[in-house]
C-alpha positions as YAML, in Angstrom:
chain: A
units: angstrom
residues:
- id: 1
  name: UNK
  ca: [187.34, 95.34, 74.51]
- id: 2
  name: UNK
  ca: [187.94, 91.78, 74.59]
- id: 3
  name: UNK
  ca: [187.44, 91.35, 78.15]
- id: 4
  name: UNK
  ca: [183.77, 92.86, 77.63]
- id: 5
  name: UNK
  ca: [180.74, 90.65, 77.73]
- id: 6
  name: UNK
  ca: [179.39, 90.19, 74.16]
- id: 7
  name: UNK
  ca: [176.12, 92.71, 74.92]
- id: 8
  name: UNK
  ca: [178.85, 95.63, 76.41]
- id: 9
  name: UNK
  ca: [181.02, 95.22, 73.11]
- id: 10
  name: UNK
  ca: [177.88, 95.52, 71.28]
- id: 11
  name: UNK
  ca: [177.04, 98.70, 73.54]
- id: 12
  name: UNK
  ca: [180.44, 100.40, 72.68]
- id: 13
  name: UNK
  ca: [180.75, 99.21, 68.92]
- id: 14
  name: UNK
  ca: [177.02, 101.48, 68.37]
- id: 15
  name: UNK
  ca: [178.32, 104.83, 71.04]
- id: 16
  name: UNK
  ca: [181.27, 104.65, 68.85]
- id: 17
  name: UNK
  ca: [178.34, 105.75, 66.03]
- id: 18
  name: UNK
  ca: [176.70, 108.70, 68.62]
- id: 19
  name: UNK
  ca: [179.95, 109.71, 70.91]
- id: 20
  name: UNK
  ca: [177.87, 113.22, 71.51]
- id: 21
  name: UNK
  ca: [174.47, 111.71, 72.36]
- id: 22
  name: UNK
  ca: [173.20, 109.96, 75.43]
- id: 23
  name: UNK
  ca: [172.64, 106.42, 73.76]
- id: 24
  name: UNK
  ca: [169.49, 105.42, 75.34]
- id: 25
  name: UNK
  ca: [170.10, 101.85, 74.80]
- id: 26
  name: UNK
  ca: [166.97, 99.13, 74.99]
- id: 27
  name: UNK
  ca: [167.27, 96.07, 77.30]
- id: 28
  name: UNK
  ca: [163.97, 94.46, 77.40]
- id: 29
  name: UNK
  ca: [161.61, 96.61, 79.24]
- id: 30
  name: UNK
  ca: [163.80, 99.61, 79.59]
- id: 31
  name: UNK
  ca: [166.22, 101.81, 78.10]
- id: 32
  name: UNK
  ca: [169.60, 101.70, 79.88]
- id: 33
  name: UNK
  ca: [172.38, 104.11, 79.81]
- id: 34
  name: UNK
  ca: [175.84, 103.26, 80.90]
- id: 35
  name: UNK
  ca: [179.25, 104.36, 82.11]
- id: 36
  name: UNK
  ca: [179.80, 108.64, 81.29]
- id: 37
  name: UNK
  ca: [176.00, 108.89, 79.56]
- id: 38
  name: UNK
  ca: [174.55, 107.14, 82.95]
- id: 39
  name: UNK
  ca: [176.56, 109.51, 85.18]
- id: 40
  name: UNK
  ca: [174.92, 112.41, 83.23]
- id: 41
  name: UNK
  ca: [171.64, 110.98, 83.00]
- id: 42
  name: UNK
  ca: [171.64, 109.94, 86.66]
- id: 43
  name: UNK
  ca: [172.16, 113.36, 87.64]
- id: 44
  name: UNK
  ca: [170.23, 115.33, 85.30]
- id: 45
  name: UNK
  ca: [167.17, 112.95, 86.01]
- id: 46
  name: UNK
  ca: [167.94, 112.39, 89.28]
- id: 47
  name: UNK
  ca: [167.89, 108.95, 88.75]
- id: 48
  name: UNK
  ca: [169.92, 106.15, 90.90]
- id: 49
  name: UNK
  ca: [173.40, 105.12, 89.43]
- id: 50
  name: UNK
  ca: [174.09, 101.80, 89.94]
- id: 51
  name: UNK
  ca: [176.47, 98.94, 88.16]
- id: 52
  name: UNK
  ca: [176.42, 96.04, 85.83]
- id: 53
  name: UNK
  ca: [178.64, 93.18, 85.27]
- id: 54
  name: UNK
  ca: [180.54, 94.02, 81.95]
- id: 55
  name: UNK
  ca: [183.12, 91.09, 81.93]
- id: 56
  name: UNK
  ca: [185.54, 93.97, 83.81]
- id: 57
  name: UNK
  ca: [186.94, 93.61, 87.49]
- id: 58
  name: UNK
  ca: [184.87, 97.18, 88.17]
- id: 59
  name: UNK
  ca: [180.89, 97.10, 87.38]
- id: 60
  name: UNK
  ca: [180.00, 99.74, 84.65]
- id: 61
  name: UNK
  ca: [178.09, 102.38, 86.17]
- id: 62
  name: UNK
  ca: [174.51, 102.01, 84.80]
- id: 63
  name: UNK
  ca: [171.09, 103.72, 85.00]
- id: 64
  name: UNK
  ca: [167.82, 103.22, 83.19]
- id: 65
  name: UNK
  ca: [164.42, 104.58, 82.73]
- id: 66
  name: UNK
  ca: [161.35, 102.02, 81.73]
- id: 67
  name: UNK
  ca: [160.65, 102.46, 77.82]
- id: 68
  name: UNK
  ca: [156.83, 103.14, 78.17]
- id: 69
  name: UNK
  ca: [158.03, 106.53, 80.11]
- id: 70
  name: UNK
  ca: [160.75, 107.53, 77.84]
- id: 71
  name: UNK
  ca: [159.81, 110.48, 76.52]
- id: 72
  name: UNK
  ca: [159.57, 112.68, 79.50]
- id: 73
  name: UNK
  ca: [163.01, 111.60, 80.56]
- id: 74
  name: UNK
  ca: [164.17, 112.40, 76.71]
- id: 75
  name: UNK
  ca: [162.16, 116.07, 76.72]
- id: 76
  name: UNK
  ca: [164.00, 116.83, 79.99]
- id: 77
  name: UNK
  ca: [167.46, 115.96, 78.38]
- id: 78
  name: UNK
  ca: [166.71, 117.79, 75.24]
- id: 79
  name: UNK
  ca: [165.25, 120.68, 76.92]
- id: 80
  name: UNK
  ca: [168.88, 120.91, 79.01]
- id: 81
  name: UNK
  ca: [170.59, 120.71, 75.90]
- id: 82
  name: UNK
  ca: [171.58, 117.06, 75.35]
- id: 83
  name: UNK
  ca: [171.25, 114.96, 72.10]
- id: 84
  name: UNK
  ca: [169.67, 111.43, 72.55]
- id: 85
  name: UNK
  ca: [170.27, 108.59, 70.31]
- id: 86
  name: UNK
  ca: [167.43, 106.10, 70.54]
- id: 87
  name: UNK
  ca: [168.52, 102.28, 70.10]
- id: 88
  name: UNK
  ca: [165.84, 99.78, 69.89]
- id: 89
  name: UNK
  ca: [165.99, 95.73, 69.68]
- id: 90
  name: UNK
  ca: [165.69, 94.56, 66.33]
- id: 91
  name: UNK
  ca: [164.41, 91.24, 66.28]
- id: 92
  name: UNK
  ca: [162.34, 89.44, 69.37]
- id: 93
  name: UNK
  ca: [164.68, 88.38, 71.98]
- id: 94
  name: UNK
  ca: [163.04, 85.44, 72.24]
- id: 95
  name: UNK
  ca: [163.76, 84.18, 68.91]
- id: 96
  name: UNK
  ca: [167.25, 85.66, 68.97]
- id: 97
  name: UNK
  ca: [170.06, 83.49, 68.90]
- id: 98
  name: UNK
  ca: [172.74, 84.68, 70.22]
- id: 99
  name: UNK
  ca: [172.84, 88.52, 71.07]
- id: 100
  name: UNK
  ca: [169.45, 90.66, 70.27]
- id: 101
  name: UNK
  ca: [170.17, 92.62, 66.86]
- id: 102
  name: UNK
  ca: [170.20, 96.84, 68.40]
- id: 103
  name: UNK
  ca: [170.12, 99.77, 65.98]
- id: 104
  name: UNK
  ca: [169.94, 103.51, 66.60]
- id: 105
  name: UNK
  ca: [166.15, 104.06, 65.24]
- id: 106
  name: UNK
  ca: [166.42, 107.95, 65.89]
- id: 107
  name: UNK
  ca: [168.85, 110.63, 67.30]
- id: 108
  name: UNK
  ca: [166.63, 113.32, 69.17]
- id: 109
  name: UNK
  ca: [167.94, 116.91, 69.10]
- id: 110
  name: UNK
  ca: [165.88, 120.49, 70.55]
- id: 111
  name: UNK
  ca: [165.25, 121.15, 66.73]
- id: 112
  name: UNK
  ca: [164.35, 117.58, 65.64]
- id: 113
  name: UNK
  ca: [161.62, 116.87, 68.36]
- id: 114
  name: UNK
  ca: [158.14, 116.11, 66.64]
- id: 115
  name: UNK
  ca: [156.57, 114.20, 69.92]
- id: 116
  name: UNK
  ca: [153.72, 116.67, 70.66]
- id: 117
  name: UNK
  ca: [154.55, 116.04, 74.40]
- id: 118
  name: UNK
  ca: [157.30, 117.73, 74.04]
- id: 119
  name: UNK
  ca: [157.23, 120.47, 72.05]
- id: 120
  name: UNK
  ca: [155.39, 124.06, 73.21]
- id: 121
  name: UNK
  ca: [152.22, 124.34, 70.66]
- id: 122
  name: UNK
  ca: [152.01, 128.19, 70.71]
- id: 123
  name: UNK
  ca: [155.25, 128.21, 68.65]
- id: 124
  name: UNK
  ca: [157.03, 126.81, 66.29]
- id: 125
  name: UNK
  ca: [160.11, 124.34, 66.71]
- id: 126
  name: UNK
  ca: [162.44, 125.44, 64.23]
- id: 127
  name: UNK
  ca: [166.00, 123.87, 63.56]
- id: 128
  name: UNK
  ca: [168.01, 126.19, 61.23]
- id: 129
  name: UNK
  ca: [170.83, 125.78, 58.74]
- id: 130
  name: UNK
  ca: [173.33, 128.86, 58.13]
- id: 131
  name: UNK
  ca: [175.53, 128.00, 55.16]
- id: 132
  name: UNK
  ca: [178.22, 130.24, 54.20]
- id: 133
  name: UNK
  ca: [179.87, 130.57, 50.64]
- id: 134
  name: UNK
  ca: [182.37, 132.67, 48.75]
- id: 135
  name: UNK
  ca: [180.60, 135.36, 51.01]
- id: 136
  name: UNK
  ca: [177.21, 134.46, 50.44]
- id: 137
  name: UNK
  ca: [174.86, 133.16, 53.29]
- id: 138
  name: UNK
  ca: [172.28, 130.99, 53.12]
- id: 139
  name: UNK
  ca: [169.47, 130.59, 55.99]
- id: 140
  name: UNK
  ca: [167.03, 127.36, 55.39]
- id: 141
  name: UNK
  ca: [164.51, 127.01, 58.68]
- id: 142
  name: UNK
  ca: [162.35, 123.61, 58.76]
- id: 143
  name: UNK
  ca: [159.99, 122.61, 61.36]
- id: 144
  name: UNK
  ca: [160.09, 119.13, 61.42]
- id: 145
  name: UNK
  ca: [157.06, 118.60, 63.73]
- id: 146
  name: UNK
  ca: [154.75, 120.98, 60.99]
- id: 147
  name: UNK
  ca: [156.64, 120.66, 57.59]
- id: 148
  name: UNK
  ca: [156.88, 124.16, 57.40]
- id: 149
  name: UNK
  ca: [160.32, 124.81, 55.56]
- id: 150
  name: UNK
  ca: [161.28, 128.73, 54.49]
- id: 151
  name: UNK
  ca: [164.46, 129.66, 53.12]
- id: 152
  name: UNK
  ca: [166.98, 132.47, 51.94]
- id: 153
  name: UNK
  ca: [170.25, 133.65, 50.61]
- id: 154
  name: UNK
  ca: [171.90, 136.74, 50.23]
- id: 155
  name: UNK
  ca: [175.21, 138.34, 49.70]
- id: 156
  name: UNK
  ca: [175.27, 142.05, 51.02]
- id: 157
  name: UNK
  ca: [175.26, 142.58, 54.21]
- id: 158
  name: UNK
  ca: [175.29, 139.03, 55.27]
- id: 159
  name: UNK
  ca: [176.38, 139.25, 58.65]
- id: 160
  name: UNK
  ca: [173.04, 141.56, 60.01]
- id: 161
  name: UNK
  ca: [170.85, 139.62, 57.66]
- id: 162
  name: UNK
  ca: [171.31, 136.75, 59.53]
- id: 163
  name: UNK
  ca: [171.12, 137.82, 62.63]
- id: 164
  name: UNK
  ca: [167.88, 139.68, 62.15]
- id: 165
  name: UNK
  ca: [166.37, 135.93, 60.20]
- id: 166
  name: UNK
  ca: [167.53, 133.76, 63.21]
- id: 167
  name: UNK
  ca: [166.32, 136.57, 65.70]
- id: 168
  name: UNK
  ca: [163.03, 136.63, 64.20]
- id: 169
  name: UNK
  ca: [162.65, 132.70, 63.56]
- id: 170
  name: UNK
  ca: [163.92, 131.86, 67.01]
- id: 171
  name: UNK
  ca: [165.00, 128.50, 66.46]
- id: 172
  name: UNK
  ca: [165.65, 125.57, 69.01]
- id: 173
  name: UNK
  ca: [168.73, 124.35, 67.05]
- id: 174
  name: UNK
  ca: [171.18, 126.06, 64.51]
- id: 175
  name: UNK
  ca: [173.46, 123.60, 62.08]
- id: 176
  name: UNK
  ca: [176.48, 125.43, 60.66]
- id: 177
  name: UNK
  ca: [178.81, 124.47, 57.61]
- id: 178
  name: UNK
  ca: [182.66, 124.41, 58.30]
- id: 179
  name: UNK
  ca: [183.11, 128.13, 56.78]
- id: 180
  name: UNK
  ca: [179.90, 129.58, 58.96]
- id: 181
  name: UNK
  ca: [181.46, 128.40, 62.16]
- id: 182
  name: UNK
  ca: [184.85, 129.73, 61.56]
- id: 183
  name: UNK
  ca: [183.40, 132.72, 60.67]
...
């Protein structure tokens, strides 16, 4: 990493923080994506790849979407699944000395969304938790964009209780503790 410019070893030092989100990363006027997160975004937004100088002998491969139209490209990635991690400038570049201070302000997942824009107002958003325990189940549901948060637990017949909950909440996203995933 040595051999990367300072602003490309800053780039890598916060993806090593989001390895499974597209790190929508903020260069001025516009978030830029680069080398494996570019080649996805490029062709799930049918954007144009192209390079940037990176202090290696090959260009990294680089795409970029302006930052005042953000939000559709992020709804289109979420919708297909993706996870986005939003990283903003910190400080003015203008004042900056050195390299502009970044920071992940938000990771964006289907059951984290709150933007109006991109959620469906005729239902809820729901992002679930299933949380499994010495055979007991737990089943929280929170919709972030409302506040509305319901939960449950129960012991006997966990395995059909839970289906019929996440069947009749529907959510967008379901988080699962070590034992519920094995299981």
């Amino acid at each position: 990493m040595a051999d990367l410019s300072p602003m490309m070893q800053q780039y890598f030092a916060i993806k090593k923080e989001y390895p499974d989100a597209i790190l929508f990363f903020r260069l001025g006027d516009f978030y830029e994506m680069f080398f494996e997160d570019a080649k996805v975004a490029s062709r799930e937004l049918e954007l144009v790849l192209t390079g940037r100088d990176c202090g290696q002998e090959e260009r990294a491969p680089m795409c970029g979407v302006p930052f005042h139209s953000a939000d559709s490209y992020i709804a289109k990635l979420v919708s297909r699944g993706y996870k986005v991690a939003v990283c903003e400038q910190m400080e003015d570049p203008k004042a900056a000395k050195g390299i502009v201070k970044r920071d992940v302000i938000r990771v964006i997942t289907a059951g984290t969304v709150i933007e109006s824009s991109m959620l469906d107002e005729a239902k809820n958003n729901y992002l679930a938790c299933l949380y499994l325990c010495d055979g007991r189940m737990g089943l929280c549901f929170a919709d972030v964009s409302t506040g509305e948060v319901q939960a449950t637990a129960f012991s006997e017949n966990a395995d059909e209780r839970a289906v019929d909950e996440l069947a009749r909440f529907s959510p967008r996203e379901v988080l699962l503790n070590p034992p519920a995933a094995a299981h």
